[in-house]
N, C-alpha and C positions, 0 to 999 in steps of 0.2 A: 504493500500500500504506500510506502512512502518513498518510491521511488518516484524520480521528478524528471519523465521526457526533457529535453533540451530540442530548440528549433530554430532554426537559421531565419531571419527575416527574411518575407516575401513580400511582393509587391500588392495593395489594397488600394481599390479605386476610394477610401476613406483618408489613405494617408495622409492628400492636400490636407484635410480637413483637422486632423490630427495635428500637423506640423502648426497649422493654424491657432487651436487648443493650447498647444505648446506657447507658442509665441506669446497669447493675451498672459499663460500663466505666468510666463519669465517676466512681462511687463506690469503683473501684480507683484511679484516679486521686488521688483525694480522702485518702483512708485510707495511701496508700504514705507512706514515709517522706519526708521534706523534701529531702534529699540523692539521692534518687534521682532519675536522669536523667529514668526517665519520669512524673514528677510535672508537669512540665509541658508537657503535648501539643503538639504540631509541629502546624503549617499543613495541612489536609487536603493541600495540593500539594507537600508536604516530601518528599524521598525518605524512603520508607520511614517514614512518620510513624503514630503509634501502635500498630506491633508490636509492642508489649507488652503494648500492653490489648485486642486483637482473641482474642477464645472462637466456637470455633467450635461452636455451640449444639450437646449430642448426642453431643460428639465423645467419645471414651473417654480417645485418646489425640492432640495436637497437638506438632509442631513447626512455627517460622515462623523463615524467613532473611532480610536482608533480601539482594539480588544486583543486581550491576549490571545482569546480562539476563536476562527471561525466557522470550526466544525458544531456541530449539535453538543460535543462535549463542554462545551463552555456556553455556547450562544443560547441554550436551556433558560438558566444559569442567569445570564444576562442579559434576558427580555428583547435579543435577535434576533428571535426567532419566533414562530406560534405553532405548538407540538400538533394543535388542532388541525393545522393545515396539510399534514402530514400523516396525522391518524390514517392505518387499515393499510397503508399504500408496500411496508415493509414489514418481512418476519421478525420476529420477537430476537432471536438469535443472530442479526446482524452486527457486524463489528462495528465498533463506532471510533474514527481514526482521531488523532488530540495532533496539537505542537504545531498548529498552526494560524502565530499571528500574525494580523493584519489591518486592515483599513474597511468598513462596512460601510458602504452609501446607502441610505432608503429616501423615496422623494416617489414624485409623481409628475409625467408629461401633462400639460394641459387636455383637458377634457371633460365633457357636460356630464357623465354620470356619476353616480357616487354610490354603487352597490360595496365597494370595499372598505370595510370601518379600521382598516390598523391604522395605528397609531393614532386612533381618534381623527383621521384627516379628512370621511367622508367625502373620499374622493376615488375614481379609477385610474387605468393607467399608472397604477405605482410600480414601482421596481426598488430589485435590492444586487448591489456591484459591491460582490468580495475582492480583494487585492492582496492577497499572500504576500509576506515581507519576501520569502522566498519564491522567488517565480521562475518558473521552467519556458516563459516563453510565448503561452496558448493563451485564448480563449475559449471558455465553452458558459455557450449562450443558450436556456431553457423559456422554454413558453409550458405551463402547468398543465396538469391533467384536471379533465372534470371539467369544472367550474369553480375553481380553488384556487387560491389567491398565491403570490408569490411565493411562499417558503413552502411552498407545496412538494420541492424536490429538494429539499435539505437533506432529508437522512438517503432517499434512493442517488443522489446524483451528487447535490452538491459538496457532502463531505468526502465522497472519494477521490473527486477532482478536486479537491483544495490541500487535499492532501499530498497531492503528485505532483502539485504547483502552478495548477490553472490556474487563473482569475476565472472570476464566474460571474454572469449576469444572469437576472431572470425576471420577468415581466408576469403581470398577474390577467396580462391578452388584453386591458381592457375593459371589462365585466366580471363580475363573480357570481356565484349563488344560482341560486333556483330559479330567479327570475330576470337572468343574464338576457332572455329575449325582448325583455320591456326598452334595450338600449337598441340606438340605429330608429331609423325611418322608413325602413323599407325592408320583408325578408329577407333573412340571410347576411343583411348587416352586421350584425353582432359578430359573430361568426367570423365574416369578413375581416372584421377590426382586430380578430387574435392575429391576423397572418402581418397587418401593418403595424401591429406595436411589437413585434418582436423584430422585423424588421429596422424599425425609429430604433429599438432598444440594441440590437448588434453594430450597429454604425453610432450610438453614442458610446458606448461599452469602449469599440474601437479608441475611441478617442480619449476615452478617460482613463484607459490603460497606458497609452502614449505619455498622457503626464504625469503618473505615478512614477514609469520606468526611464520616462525618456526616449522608447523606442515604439512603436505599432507594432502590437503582437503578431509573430512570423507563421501562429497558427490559431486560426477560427474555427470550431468546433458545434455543430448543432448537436442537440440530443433533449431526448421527453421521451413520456409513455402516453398512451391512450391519446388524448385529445393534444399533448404534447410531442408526438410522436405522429402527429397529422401535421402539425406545424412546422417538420424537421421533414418533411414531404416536401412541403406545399415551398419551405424555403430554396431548397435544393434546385425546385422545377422552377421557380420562377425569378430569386435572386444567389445563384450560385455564384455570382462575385464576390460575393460577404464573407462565403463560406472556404474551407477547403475541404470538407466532407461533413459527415452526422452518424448519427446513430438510432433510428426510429425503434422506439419499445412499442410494438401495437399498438400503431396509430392506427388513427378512426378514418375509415376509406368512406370519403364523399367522391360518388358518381353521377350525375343526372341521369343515367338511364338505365342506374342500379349497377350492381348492389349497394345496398348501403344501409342504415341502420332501421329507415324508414319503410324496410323492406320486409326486415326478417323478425322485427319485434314485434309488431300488430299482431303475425300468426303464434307466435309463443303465447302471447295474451289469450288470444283462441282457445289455443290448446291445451296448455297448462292445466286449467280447473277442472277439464274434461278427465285427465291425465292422473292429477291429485285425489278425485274423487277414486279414484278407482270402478272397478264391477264395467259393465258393458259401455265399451269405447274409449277404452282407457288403452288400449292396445294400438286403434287407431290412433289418438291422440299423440303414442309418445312416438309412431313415425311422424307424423306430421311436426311434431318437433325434430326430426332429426333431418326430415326433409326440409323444414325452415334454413340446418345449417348449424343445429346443435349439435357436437359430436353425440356420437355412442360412448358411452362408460361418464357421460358427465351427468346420470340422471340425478346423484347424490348432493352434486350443485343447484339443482332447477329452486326445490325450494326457498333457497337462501335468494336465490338472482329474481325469482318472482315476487319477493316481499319487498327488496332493498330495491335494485336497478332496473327489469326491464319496463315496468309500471312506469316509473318515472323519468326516466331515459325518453323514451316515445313522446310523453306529455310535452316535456320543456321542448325538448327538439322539435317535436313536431309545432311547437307555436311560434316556436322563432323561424320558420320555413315557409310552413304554411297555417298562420293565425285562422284564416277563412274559415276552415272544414268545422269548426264547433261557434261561429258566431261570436257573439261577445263574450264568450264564456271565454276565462284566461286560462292556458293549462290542461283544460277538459277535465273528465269524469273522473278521480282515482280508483281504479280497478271496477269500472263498470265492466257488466255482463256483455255480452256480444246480443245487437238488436235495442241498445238503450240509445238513444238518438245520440246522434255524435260523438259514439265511444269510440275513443281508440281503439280497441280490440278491433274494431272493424274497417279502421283504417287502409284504403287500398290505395295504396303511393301511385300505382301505374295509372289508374283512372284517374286522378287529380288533373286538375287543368293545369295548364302548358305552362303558366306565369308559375306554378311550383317547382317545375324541372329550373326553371329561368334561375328562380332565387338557391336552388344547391347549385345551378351552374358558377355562382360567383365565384363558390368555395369550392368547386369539384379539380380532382386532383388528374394528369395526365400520363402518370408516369416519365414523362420528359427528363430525368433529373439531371445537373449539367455539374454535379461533381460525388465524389464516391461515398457511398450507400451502403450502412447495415442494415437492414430489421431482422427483428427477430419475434416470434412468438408464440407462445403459448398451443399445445395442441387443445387443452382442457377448455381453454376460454370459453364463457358460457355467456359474455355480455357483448363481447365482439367475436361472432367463431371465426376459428382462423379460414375458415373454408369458403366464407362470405367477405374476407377483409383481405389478408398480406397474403393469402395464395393467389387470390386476382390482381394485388397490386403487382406482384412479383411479377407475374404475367403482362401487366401493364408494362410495366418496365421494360420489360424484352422486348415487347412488340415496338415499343419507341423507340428500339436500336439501343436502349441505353444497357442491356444486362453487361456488359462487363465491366460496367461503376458499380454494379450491384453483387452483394451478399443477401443472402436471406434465409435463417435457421430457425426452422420449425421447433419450438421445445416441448418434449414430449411430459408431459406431467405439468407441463405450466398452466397458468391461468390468467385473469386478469390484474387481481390485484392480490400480492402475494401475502397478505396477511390471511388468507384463507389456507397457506399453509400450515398456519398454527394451528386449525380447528382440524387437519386434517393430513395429520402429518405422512400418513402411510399411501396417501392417493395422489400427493401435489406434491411438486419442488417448486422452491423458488425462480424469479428470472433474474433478481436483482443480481445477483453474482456472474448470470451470462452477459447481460447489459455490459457488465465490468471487461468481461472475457472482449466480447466483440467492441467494446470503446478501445483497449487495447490493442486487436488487434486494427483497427482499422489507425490507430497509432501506425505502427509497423506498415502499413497498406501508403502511409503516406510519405512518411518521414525516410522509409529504405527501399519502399517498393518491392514489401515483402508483401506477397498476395494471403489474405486468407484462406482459410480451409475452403474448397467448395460446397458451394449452398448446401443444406439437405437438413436433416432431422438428426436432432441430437438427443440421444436416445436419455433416456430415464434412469438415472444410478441406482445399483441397487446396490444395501446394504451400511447405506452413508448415517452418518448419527446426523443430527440437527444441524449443528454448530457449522460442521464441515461443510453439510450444503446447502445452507445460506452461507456460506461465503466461498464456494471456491463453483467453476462450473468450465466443462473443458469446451471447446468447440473441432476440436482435432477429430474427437470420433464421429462426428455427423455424416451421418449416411446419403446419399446421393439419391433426390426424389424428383418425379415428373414434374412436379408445380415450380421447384426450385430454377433459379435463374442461374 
């Protein structure tokens, strides 16, 4: 874990910008008074050196501290973090790496909504820029899963890259919460707005790195899971200059003419209570769930994903797409029957009129991606199946000409969110530690032009105690499969 990559500077259509950055800072430097501390600049390897003069381009509003840690081990501790934002996302037995301090920025880009309450700012668009006294060189740049606010990847992402010497930024997309689609004017805005504040937030990040170190970081890094792991798609394909590769954890595959989430969750809704009742068409039921695109052997999930996710999933998403299908009603029905007027369960995405395909078209993904790709995911997933998600994007990718950017490693026993491996330790492994594995390796994919393992399915360990697997996971042995790129 506490090895720290090293990277040669490369060239960023940000660095004008950066050098720019630089320059106003040296001429704060210049102008402050003679008596003040920071008139004259610390060592780029000083702890916490130049927190006074780092602007975070764009910002409305900035604070910066400097802290002994900014992993979860300290930032607990010291109210850096919000554990809440993070709950469910990681297993119990994950390692939690220390010894690394630094410079914490939290602030917010200008913007009208205010579903995000940290720090009391009742404002969106907030972000949080770690800065390792020790720095290896990188950036890695997160947009959140869900609908969860910035520290959302603290314990899965952000302490292991801070610990190897990334700087880290992470944006909170924009919107939070349950009622993320109340923001925007038009469907699919909201939506929309996660792929442009991460964007705004990897070209200020750029530049705020430049004044801490003195140099523009020589490597840009995307990576998320679920909904952030859509964003590490969506940046690839459409601003691969920011980047030099990512690492997608089961992101969310938006396609206007399917598949997509608006697809396969209505029929689960269907099925399901058919399914849970038991006695006559409970047999049907649970193909029709499997025809939806639920694996086989995940029936032991269904219950838990029908109470918690797919009920709810459906609702929000479907009103931030398509508001129309239930009238004024916000959200629709919670768990109505099939036949209750404008219940979701009976949701048919293909029948909807053309102005719905319009608004996923905003946010629909193309495969195109224009620099190097990992995903990975889960075969068990029962809230995104892989079989309606990253086996088609995979696909996608190929057919764009792009599969030899691309990796993509089916994990067998995974799921979506790995805190369901503690309730279920003998049927699930983690992903968190493949995330690691393939961030790695696609280290290696850049920096030596060592290729990774080819695509396939990385089979299921047997025999592993807990500890071991939440943290360690190989990708060597992954098996070579048709869907794989």
């Amino acid at each position: 874990m506490r090895s720290r990559p090293t990277f040669r500077s490369s060239p960023r259509p940000w660095r004008r910008g950066a050098q720019a950055a630089l320059a106003l800072a040296a001429l704060t430097v210049t102008t402050a008074p003679a008596s003040a501390a920071s008139a004259v600049p610390a060592a780029p390897g000083a702890h916490c050196a130049r927190q006074a003069q780092i602007r975070v381009p764009g910002a409305e509003h900035q604070q910066s501290v400097c802290l002994d840690e900014l992993t979860t081990a300290g930032t607990v501790a010291s109210g850096h973090t919000d554990p809440a934002d993070w709950a469910g996302l990681t297993p119990k037995d994950l390692a939690v790496p220390s010894g690394v301090p630094g410079i914490q920025i939290d602030g917010y880009f200008p913007d009208t909504s205010t579903t995000n309450t940290n720090h009391g700012w009742q404002h969106d668009a907030q972000f949080v820029i770690r800065l390792p006294d020790r720095w290896n060189g990188g950036l890695v740049v997160a947009g959140t899963p869900g609908n969860r606010e910035q520290y959302a990847n603290d314990r899965a992402i952000a302490d292991w890259v801070l610990a190897r010497g990334y700087a880290y930024a992470a944006t909170d997309k924009g919107n939070t919460g349950l009622a993320f689609h109340r923001d925007g004017k038009a469907p699919g805005d909201a939506i929309a707005e996660w792929n442009d504040r991460v964007t705004q937030l990897t070209r200020a990040a750029g530049a705020v790195v430049a004044q801490r170190y003195h140099r523009p970081p020589a490597r840009t890094l995307a990576t998320g899971m679920s909904n952030g792991g859509y964003l590490v798609r969506w940046q690839l394909e459409n601003h691969p200059e920011l980047y030099d590769g990512g690492v997608d954890w089961e992101g969310t595959l938006w396609r206007s003419d399917g598949p997509n989430l608006l697809d396969f969750l209505p029929k689960a809704l269907r099925a399901y209570p058919v399914y849970a009742a038991g006695g006559e068409g409970a047999e049907r039921a649970r193909e029709e769930l499997h025809a939806a695109g639920f694996p086989a052997d995940t029936e032991f999930l269904w219950p838990y994903h029908h109470k918690v996710y797919w009920d709810l999933t459906q609702r929000v998403y479907r009103e931030e797409l398509d508001p129309g299908f239930d009238g004024a009603t916000e959200a629709g029905t919670p768990y109505c029957l099939p036949g209750t007027p404008a219940c979701d369960a009976d949701y048919d995405y293909a029948a909807r009129p053309a102005e719905v395909r319009r608004a996923v078209e905003k946010i629909a993904l193309t495969g195109r991606i224009g620099k190097p790709l990992i995903t990975l995911h889960g075969t068990l997933d029962t809230l995104l199946p892989i079989g309606r998600d990253s086996d088609v994007y995979a696909r996608m990718v190929r057919e764009a000409g792009r599969g030899a950017l691309h990796r993509y490693y089916r994990v067998e026993g995974g799921t979506h969110t790995d805190s369901l491996v503690d309730a279920f330790p003998d049927r699930l492994r983690p992903l968190t530690p493949c995330h690691r594995t393939a961030f790695t390796a696609l280290e290696g994919w850049l920096a030596a032009g060592h290729r990774p393992p080819a695509s396939g399915t990385v089979p299921q360990p047997v025999g592993q105690d807990p500890v071991s697997l939440a943290n360690m996971c190989s990708l060597d042995s992954a098996k070579a499969v048709g869907t794989a790129s």
